[in-house]
C-alpha positions in Angstrom: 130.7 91.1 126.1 127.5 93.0 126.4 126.5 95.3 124.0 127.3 98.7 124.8 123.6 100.6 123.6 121.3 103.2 125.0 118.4 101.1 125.3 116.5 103.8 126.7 116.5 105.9 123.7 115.5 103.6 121.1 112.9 102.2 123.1 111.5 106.2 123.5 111.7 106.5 119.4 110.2 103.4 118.5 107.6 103.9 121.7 107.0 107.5 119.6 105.5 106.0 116.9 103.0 103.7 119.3 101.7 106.5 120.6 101.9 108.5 117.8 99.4 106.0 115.8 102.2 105.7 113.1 102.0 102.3 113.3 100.1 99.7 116.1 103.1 98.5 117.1 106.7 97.5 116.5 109.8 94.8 116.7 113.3 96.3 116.6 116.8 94.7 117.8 120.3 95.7 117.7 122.7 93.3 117.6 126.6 92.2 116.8 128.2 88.5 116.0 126.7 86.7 119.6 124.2 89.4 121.6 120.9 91.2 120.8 118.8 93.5 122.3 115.1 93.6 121.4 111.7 95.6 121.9 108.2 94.9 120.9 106.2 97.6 121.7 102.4 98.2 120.8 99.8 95.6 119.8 99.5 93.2 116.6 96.1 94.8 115.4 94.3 97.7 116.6 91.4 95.6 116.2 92.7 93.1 118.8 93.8 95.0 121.6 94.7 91.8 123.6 97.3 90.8 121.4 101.0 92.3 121.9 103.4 91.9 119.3 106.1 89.7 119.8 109.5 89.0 118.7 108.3 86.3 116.6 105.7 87.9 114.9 105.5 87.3 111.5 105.8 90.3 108.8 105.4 91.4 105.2 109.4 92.8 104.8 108.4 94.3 101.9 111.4 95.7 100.0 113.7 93.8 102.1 112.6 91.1 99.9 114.7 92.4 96.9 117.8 91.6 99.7 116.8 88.2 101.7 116.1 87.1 98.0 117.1 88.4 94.9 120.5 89.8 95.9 121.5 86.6 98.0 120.5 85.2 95.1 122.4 86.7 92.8 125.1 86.7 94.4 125.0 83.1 94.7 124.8 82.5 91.2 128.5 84.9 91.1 129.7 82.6 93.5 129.6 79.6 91.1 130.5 81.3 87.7 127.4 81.3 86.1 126.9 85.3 86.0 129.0 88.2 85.1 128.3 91.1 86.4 129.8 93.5 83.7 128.7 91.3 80.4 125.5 92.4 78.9 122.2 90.8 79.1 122.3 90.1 75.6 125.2 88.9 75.1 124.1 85.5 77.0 120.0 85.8 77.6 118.0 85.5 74.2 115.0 87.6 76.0 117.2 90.7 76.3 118.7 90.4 72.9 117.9 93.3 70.8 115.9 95.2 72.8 117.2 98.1 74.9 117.6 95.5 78.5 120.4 94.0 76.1 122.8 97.1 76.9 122.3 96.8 80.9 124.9 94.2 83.1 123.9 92.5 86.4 125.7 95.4 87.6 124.2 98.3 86.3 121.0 96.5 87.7 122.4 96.1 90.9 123.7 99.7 91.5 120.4 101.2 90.5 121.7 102.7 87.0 120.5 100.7 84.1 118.1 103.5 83.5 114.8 101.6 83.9 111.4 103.0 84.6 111.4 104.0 88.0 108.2 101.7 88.8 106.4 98.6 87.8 102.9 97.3 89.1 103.3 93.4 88.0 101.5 91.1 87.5 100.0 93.8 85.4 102.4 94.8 83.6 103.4 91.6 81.5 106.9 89.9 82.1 107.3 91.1 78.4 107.0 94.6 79.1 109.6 94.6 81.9 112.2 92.5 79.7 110.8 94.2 75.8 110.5 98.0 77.4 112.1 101.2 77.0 115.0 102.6 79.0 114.7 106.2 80.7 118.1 106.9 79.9 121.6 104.9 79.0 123.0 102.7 81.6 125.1 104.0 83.8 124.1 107.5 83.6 122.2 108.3 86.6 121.2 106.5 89.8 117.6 105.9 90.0 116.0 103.2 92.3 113.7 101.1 90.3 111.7 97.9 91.5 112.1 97.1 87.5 116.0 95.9 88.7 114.7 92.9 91.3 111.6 91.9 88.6 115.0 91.4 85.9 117.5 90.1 87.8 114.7 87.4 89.5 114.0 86.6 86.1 117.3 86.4 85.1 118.5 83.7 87.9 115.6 81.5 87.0 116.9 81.5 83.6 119.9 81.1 84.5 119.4 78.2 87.1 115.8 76.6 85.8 114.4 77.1 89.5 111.9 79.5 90.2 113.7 82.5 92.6 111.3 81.0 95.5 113.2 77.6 95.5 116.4 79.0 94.9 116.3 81.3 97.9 115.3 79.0 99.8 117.7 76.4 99.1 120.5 78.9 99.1 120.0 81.3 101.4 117.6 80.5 104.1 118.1 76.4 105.1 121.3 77.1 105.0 120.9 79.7 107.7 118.3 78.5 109.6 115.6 80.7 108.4 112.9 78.4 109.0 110.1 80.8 108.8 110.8 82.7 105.9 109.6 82.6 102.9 107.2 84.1 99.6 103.5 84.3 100.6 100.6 84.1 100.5 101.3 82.3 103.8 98.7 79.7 105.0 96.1 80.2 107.3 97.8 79.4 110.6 101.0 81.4 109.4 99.0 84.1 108.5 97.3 84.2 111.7 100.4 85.5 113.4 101.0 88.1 110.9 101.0 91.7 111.6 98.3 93.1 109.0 99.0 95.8 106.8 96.8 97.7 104.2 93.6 96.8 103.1 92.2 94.4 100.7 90.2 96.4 98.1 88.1 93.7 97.3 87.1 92.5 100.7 87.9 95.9 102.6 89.7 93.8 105.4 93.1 93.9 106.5 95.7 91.7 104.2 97.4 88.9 106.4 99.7 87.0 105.1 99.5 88.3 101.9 102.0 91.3 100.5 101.0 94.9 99.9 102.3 96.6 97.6 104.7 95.6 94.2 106.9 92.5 94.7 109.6 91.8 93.9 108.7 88.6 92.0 105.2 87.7 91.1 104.6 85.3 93.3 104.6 87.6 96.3 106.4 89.4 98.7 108.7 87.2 101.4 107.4 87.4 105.1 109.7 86.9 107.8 110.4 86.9 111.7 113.0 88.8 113.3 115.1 86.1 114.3 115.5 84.9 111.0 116.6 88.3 110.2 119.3 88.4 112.7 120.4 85.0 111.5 120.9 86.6 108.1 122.1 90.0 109.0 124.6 88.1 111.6 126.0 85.8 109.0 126.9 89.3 106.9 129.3 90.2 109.9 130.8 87.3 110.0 130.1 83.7 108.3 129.7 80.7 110.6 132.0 78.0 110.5 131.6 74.7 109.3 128.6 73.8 107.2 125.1 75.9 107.4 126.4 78.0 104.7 124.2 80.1 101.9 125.3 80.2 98.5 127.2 83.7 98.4 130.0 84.2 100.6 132.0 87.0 102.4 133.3 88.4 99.0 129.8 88.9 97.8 129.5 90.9 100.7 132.5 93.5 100.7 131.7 94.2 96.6 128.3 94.7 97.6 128.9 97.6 101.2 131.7 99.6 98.9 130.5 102.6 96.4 130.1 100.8 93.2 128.5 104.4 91.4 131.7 106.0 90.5 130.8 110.1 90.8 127.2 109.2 90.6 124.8 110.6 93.1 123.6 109.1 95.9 126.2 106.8 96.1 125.5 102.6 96.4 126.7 99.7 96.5 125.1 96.1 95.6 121.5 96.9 96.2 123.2 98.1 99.4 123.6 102.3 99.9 125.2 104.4 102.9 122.6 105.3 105.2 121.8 108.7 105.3 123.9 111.2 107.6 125.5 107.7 109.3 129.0 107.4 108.7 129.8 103.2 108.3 126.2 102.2 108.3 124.7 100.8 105.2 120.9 99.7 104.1 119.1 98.4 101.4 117.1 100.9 99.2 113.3 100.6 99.3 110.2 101.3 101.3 110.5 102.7 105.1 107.8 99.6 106.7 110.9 96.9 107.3 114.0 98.4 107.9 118.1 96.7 107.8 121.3 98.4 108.3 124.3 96.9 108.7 127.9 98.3 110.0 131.1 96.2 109.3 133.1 98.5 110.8 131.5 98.3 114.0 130.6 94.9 113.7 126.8 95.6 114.6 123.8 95.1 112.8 120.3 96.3 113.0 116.3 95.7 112.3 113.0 97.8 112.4 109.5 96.0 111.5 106.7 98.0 112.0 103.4 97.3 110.1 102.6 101.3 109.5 100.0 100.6 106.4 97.6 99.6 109.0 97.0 103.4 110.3 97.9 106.1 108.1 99.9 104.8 105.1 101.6 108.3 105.2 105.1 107.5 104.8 106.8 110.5 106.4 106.1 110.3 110.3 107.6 106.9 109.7 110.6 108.5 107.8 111.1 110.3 110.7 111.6 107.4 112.7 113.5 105.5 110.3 115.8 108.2 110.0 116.4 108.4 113.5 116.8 104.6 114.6 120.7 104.3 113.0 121.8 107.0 115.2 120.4 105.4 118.1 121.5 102.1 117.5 125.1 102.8 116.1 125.4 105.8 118.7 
């Protein structure tokens, strides 16, 4: 069965910010369990008016990172037994112990109130720091969004595995699914031909390809991906696949993670998962507005927005607008 969609009015919205010099172009899909439907409006590089975007154009998913990766991951390591989600760090991880991280669970991480700083700018700021510093506030007192919570727990399921979080997502999470061009840059030279650029290098005063802006979540970059590899993974949320090609976390994982898990707190969240503003159902990761993912079990749909926007303005809020907007449209 088709999908039943206004095309016609994403395509406008997304098309808005084309012309709009929000960003030089776009990939978006909407899709459920078995059909998608895809745009790619606008142009790879404004430098390189010849070149069109196209479905499989490879981008810097900035925070999505902190899902295709560290919560996969995580939630993995639930899977087998070897984390708790409400037992203190230092109760089992020597580096926590006796320092303020040693009050915080996986889950207070997870849910965004552990009370961390609310930023970190690793590699600068030494692994140390992040595990050794001061909390804001108690755990479980306020909801904050903090990178600080993906830099810990990717620290944490090396620790606990003795992989680094690179290999363990990918032996996990993206094999598994099929996500064959996914993965922690920097990206070689031929991969990063076909990436959309984003912000500049402030050493070389080019655009960076292949290589993430911004503060990763794990040191050794941000994950790049295409959008079928997305689909992949947000379609397996829905609804596993039978038989084998399975990641390490499985549908349980995924209902703890799309329920409120804040209490009274304000905003509400789940698992590194929140409701998406003003869209009843609908649920998206937390972080920055350049990749977006939202995801309705109810509906059984799913959704994806990659847009390269560092590469005009880097204002964030004509973008915002368009984020805000694309839910409705897609989950109208």
């Amino acid at each position: 069965m088709a999908l039943d969609l206004d095309i016609d009015r994403i395509r406008e919205l997304v098309d808005e910010g084309v012309r709009d010099k929000v960003y030089p172009g776009a990939v978006w899909a909407v899709g459920d369990r078995s059909n998608m439907a895809i745009g790619t409006p606008g142009v790879l590089d404004p430098d390189r008016p010849d070149e069109p975007m196209r479905h499989d154009t490879v981008f810097d998913v900035g925070a999505l990172t902190e899902i295709l990766a560290v919560w996969s991951v995580v939630g993995s390591l639930v899977a087998d037994g070897r984390l708790r989600l409400d037992e203190e760090l230092g109760d089992f991880w020597s580096e926590a112990r006796g320092h303020p991280l040693g009050r915080v669970t996986a889950r207070h991480l997870l849910t965004h109130t552990a009370g961390l700083p609310l930023r970190t700018d690793r590699p600068r700021d030494s692994r140390d720091g992040v595990l050794h510093g001061a909390v804001s506030r108690p755990p479980g007192e306020a909801v904050e969004y903090t990178d600080r919570a993906a830099l810990v727990l990717g620290d944490l399921a090396e620790e606990l595995s003795g992989q680094s979080l690179g290999v363990l997502a990918a032996t996990r999470v993206w094999q598994p699914l099929g996500m064959t061009r996914t993965g922690y840059g920097p990206l070689p030279d031929e991969a990063a031909a076909r990436c959309a650029p984003t912000g500049l290098d402030d050493a070389t005063g080019s655009r960076l390809r292949g290589t993430a802006h911004g503060s990763p979540a794990h040191p050794q970059g941000g994950v790049f991906s295409v959008l079928p590899d997305l689909a992949a993974f947000l379609r397996h949320l829905l609804q596993p696949g039978p038989g084998g090609g399975q990641p390490g976390f499985g549908p349980a994982w995924v209902q703890e993670s799309l329920r409120i898990g804040t209490g009274d707190l304000t905003p509400p969240g789940g698992l590194f998962w929140h409701p998406a503003p003003g869209a009843d159902g609908i649920w998206m990761p937390y972080g920055s507005p350049g990749a977006g993912a939202w995801l309705s079990p109810q509906q059984g749909r799913w959704a994806v927005l990659l847009t390269n926007e560092l590469n005009c303005t880097g204002d964030p809020e004509p973008l915002g607008h368009i984020r805000d907007a694309f839910p409705s449209r897609a989950f109208a």
